[in-house]
Legacy VTK file of the C-alpha trace (Angstrom):
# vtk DataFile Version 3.0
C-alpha trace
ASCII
DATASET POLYDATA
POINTS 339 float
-28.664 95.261 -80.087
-29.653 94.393 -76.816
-30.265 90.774 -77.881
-26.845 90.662 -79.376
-25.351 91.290 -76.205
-27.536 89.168 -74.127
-26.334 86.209 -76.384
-23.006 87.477 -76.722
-22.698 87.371 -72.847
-24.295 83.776 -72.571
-21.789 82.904 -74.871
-18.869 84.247 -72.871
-20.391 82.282 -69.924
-20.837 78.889 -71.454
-16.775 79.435 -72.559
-15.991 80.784 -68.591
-17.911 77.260 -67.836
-16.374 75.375 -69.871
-12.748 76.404 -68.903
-13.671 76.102 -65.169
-14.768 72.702 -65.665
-11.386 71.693 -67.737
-9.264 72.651 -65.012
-10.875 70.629 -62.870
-11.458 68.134 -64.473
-6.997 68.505 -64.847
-6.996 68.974 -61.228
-8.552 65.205 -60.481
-6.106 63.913 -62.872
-3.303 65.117 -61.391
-4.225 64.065 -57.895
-4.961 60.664 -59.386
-1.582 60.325 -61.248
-0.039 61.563 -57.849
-1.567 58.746 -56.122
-1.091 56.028 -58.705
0.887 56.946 -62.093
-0.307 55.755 -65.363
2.465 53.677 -67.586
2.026 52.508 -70.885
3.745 49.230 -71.433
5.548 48.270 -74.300
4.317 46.238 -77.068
5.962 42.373 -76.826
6.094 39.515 -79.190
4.140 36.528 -77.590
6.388 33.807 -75.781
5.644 30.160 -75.333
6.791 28.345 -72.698
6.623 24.101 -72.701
3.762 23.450 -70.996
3.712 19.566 -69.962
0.894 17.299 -68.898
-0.995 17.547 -65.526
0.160 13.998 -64.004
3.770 15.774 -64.355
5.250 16.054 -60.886
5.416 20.638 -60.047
8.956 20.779 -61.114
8.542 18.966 -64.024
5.003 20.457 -65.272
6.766 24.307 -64.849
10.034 24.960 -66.377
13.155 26.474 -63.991
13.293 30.291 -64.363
16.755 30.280 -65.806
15.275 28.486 -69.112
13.441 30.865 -70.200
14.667 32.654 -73.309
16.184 35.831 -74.118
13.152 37.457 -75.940
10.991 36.216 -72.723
13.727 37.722 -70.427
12.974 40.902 -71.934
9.003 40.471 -71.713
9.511 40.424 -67.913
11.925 43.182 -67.562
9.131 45.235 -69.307
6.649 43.670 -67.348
8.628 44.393 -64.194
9.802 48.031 -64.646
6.311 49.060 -65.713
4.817 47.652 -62.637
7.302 49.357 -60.452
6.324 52.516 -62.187
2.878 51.960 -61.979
2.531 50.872 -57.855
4.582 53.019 -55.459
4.817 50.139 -52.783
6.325 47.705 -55.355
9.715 48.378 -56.305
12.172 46.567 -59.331
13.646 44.892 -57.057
10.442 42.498 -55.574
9.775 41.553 -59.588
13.042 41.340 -60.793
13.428 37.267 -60.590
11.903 34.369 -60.587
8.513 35.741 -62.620
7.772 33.471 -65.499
5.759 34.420 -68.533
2.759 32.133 -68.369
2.442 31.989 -72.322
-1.017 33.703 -71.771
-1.820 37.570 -72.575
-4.254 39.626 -71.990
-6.246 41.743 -74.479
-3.860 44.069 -75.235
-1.011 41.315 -75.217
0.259 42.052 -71.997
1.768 39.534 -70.458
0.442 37.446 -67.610
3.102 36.468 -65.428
3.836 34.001 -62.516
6.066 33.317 -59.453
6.207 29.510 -58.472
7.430 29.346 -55.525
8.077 25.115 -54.447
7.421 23.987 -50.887
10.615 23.822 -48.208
10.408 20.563 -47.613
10.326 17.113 -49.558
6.859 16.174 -49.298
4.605 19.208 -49.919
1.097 19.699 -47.485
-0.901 20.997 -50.713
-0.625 23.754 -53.669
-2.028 26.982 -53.082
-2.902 29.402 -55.765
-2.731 33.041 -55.048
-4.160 35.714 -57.521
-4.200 39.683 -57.286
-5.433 41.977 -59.359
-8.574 40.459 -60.886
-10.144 43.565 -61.091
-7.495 46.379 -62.134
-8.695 49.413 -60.202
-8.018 47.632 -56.939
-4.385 48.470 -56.423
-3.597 47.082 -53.449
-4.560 43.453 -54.502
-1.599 43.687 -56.737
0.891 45.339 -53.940
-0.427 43.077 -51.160
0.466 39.982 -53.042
4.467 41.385 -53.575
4.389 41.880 -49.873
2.897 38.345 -48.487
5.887 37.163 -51.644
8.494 38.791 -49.688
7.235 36.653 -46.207
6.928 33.947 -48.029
10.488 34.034 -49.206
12.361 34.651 -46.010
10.731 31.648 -44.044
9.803 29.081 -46.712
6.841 27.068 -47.081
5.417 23.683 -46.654
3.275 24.200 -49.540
3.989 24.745 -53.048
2.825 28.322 -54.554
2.205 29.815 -57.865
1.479 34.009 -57.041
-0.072 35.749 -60.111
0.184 39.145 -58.791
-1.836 41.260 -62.060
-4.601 38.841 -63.644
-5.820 41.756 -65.178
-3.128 44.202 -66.679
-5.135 45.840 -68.934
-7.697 47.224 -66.458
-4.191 47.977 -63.973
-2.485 50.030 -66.485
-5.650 51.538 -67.696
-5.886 55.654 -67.164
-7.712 55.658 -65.154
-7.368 51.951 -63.770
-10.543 49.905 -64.330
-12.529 47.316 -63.241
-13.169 45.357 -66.140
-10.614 43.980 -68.814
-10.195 46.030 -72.049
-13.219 44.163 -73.435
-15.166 46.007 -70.799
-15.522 42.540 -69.060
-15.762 42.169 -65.575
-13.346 38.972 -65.303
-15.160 37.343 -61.849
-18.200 37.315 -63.994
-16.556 35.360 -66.707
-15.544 31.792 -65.788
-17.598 29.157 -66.991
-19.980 27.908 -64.081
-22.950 25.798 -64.612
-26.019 27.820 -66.060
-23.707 30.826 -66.744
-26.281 31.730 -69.921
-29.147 32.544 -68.276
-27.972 32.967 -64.789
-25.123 35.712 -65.926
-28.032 37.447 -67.516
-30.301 37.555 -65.164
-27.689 38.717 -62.938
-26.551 41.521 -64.975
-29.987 42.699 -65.332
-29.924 42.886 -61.519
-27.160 45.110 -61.687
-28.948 47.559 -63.802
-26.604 46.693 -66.876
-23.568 48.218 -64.692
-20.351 48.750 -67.139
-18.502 47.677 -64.304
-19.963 44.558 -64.168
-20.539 43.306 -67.647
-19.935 39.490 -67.620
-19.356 39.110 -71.085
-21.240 37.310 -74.133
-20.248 34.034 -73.585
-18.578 32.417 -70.619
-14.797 31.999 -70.909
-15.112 34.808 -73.626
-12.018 36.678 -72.730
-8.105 35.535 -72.521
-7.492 36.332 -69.471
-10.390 34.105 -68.015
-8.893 31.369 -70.730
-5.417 31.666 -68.842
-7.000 30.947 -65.298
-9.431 27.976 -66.689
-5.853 26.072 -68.068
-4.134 27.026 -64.571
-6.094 25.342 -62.906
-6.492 22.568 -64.792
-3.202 21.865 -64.659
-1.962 23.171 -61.406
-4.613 21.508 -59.826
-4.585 23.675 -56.339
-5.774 22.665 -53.155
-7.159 25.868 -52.143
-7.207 29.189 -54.002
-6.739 32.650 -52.273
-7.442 35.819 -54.124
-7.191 39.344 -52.945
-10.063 42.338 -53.546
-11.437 45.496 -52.282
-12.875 47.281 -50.600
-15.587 45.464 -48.934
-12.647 44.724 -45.843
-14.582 41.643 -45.130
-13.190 37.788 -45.488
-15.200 35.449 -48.142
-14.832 31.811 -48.406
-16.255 29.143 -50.428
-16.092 25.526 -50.169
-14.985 22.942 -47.399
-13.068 22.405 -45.484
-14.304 24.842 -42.480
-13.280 28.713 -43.111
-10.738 30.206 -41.524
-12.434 32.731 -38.925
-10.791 35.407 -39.610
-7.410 36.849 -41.381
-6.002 39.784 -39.450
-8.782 42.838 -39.023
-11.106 41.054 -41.820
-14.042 39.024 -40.252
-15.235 36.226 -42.222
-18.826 37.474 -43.845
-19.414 34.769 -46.559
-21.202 37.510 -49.537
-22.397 34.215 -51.513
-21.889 33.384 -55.340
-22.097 34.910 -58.262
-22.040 33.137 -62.109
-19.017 33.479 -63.590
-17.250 34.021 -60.252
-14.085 32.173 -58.966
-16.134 31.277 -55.845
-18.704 29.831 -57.765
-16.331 28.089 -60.570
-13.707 27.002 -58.205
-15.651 25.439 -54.953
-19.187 24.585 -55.876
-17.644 23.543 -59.945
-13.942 21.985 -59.247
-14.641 21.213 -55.266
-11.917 23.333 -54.496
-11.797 25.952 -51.951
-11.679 29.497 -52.306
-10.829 32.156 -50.221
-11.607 36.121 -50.931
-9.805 38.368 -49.082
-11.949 41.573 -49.275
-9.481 44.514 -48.273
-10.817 47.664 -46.743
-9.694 50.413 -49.154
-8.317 49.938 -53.018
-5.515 52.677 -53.555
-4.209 52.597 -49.718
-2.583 49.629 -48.151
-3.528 48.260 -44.951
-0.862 48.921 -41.809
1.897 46.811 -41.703
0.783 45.028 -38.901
-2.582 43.989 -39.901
-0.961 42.508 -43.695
1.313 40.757 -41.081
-1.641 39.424 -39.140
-3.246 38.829 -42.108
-0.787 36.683 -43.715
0.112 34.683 -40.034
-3.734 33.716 -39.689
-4.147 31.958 -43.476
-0.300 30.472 -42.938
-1.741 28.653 -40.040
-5.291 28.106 -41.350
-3.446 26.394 -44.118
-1.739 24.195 -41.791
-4.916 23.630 -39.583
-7.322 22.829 -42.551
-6.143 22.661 -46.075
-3.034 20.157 -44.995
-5.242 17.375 -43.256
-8.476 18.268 -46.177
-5.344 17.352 -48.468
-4.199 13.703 -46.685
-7.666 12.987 -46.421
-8.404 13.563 -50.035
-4.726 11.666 -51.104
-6.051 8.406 -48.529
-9.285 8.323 -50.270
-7.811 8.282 -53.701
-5.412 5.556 -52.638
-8.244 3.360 -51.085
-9.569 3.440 -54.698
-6.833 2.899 -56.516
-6.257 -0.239 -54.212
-9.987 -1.752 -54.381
-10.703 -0.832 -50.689
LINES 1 340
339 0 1 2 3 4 5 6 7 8 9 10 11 12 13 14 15 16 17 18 19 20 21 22 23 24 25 26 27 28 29 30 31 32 33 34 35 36 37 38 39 40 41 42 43 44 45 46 47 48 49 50 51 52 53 54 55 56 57 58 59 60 61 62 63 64 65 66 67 68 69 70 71 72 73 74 75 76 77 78 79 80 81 82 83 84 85 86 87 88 89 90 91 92 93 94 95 96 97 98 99 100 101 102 103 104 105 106 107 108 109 110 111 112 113 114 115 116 117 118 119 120 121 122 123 124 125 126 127 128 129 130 131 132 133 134 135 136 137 138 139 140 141 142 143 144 145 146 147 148 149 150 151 152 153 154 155 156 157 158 159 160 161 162 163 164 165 166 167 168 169 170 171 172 173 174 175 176 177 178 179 180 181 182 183 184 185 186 187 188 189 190 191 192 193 194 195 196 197 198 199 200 201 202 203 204 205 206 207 208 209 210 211 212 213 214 215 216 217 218 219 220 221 222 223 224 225 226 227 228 229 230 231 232 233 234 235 236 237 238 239 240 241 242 243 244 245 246 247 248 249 250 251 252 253 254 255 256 257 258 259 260 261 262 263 264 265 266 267 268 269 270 271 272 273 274 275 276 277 278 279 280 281 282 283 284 285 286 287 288 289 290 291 292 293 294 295 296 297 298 299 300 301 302 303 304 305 306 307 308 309 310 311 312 313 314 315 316 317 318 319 320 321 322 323 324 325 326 327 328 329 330 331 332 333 334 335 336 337 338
């Protein structure tokens, strides 16, 4: 009898246990929602855009906003009223126009969108590339990018733009949000850099095998790395910025020189990786990359130090990448004259 109750008691405690950990295991949930909400987002048919050769002039190569169709004018609302649902500092309003459907999707068949945004004036210093949310748990990649949008809007731009503020939609809308892609693939592991079989491998094993850093089993395995290979192939940017956390350092690969800093981030080059956009884009395509590193992933910096942020690469741009940019366009003409 005595045994009974002894295992009747343990039995009761392993259930007390088990409710106690339930709750809170509800009670981190809830603070997470709180902070960042979970949306699903609908199901949509896949739309494709024209998508023209690369010697077409910008205009030409991406179609005007207003063409797009009915069925992809839907895909966007979607897009958009899930992302305002799913980031408290981005409202309907910054993604209600001028997003274009990119034709790509990601696992799940998101959609990958795109805001071009052509230079002010008739003769453009260069083509910039900016892409957030590469890895989905780092929120403020994605809100950062709708805020330097809005800047970039009110005073224009000597430089043509294409913003791709969610590479990664899966991992965003994930519950919780994730790294990786919803392959498991860490997408700045993916791209297809010289000696990525061996080298991705080794690096992996580095990592202890982390989940969160999985680089896939073959390089340019997963759609979403497939979309950013054929952007910039046929965008063909001058320099590419993309936003992270939450190192709060700057990172920069490539020439020309970095920029020192951008706001409170000090530049503290981390090296390359295989698969990496550093590694793919500067030391691969020769084109420069720089990794903005921000200080915390779910909370967004002060409004002043995004503002500094933005004001030092706006005139790094036109310190470095416009003269890297005539330099590059006389040396091309020299050869295509003989001299």
């Amino acid at each position: 009898m005595s045994s009974l109750r002894r295992n009747g008691g343990h039995r009761a405690a392993a259930l007390l246990c088990a409710i106690l950990l339930a709750l809170s295991a509800c009670s981190r949930d809830a603070a997470f929602e709180r902070q960042a909400p979970d949306v699903s987002v609908p199901e949509t048919p896949p739309v494709t855009l024209p998508h023209e050769g690369s010697e077409l002039a910008f205009a030409e190569a991406y179609p005007d906003p207003e063409s797009v169709t009915a069925d992809a004018a839907a895909a966007l609302d979607d897009w958009c009223t899930a992302l305002a649902d799913r980031l408290h500092s981005v409202s309907k309003a910054d993604c209600a126009s001028g997003f274009e459907l990119t034709g790509h999707e990601s696992v799940h068949g998101r959609p990958i969108t795109v805001r071009p945004v052509p230079a002010s004036e008739q003769t453009p210093r260069g083509r910039v590339l900016l892409i957030g949310g590469t890895h989905g748990d780092e929120l403020t990649s994605v809100s950062l990018v709708f805020q330097w949008l809005s800047w970039l809007e009110a005073a224009g731009s000597a430089y043509h733009w294409r913003i791709i503020p969610a590479m990664n939609p899966d991992g965003l809308f994930a519950r919780p949000a994730r790294r990786v892609n919803a392959n498991g693939v860490d997408l700045n592991r993916n791209l297809p850099t010289p000696g990525w079989e061996t080298a991705s491998r080794d690096y992996w094993r580095d990592t202890g095998r982390s989940e969160r850093r999985f680089p896939g089993d073959a390089a340019a395995s997963e759609p979403e790395t497939r979309w950013l290979v054929d952007e910039i192939e046929h965008y063909r940017p001058d320099v590419i910025v993309t936003l992270h956390a939450p190192y709060g350092v700057l990172d920069y690969d490539g020439e020309p020189a970095p920029p020192p800093r951008l706001g409170p981030l000090e530049l503290n080059r981390l090296g390359v990786f295989p698969g990496s956009l550093g590694n793919y884009g500067a030391r691969y395509l020769d084109i420069p990359v720089v990794t903005v590193e921000l200080t915390h992933a779910t909370r967004m910096p002060a409004a002043d130090q995004a503002r500094a942020m933005w004001r030092d690469l706006t005139r790094w741009l036109d310190s470095s990448i416009a003269p890297h940019v005539r330099q590059a366009q006389r040396r091309r003409d020299e050869r295509a004259s003989g001299g």
